[in-house]
N, C-alpha and C positions, 0 to 999 in steps of 0.2 A: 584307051581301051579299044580291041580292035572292034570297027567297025563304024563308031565314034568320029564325027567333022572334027576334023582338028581343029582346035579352038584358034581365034586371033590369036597376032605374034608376041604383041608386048601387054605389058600391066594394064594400060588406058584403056584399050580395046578389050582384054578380058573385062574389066571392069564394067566396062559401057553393057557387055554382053550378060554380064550377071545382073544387070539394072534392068536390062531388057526382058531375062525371066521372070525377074521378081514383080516388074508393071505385069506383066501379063498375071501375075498369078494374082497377084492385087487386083485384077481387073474382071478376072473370073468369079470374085466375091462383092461386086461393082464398090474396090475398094481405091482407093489412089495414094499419090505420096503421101499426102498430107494425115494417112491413118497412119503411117509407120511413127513408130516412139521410140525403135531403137537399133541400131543396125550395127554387122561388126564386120569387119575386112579382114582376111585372114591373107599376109603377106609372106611371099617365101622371100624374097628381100627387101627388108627395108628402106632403103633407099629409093625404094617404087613405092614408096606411099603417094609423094606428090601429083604422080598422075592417077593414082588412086582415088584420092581425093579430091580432083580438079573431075572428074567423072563421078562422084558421089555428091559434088558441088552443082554438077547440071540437072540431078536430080530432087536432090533436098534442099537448093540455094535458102529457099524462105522457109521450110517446115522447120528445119535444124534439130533432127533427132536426136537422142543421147548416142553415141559413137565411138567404137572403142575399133582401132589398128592393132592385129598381135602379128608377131612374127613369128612364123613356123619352119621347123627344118623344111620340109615337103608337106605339100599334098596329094593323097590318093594317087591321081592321075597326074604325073610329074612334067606332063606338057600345060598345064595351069601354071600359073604365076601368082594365079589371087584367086581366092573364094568370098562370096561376100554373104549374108545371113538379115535377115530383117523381121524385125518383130511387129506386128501391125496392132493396134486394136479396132477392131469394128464391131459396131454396136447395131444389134436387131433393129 
């Protein structure tokens, strides 16, 4: 979208970068990984799951949310490679 950083070049690094917003947003509710229960990778190819997942790995190694990989023709913005989604619960 014009005006928009063009995001990293490959899967790993968009990956890393979507983790990166979701701590922060998780962090603005002083929440962390260990509240997320379930997260979903939204892949324009397949084949890029494993650095997908090797980047979802440094994130959740020990929480292990429920996790679901789907394969999309595109996304929105066709310079992504991956979108990623996390569900958290935090409790008052």
């Amino acid at each position: 979208m014009p005006g928009d950083a063009d995001p990293p070049p490959d899967a790993y690094a968009q990956a890393k970068r979507c983790f990166e917003i979701m701590l922060a947003a998780l962090a603005e509710l002083d929440a962390k990984p260990e509240h997320v229960v379930r997260t979903r990778a939204y892949l324009v190819d397949a084949e890029e799951w494993k650095d997908v997942g090797r980047a979802h790995g440094e994130v959740f190694g020990s929480v292990l949310p429920a996790s679901a990989f789907v394969v999309v023709k595109s996304l929105l913005d066709p310079r992504w490679r991956v979108e990623v989604e996390a569900d958290a619960l935090v409790m008052p």
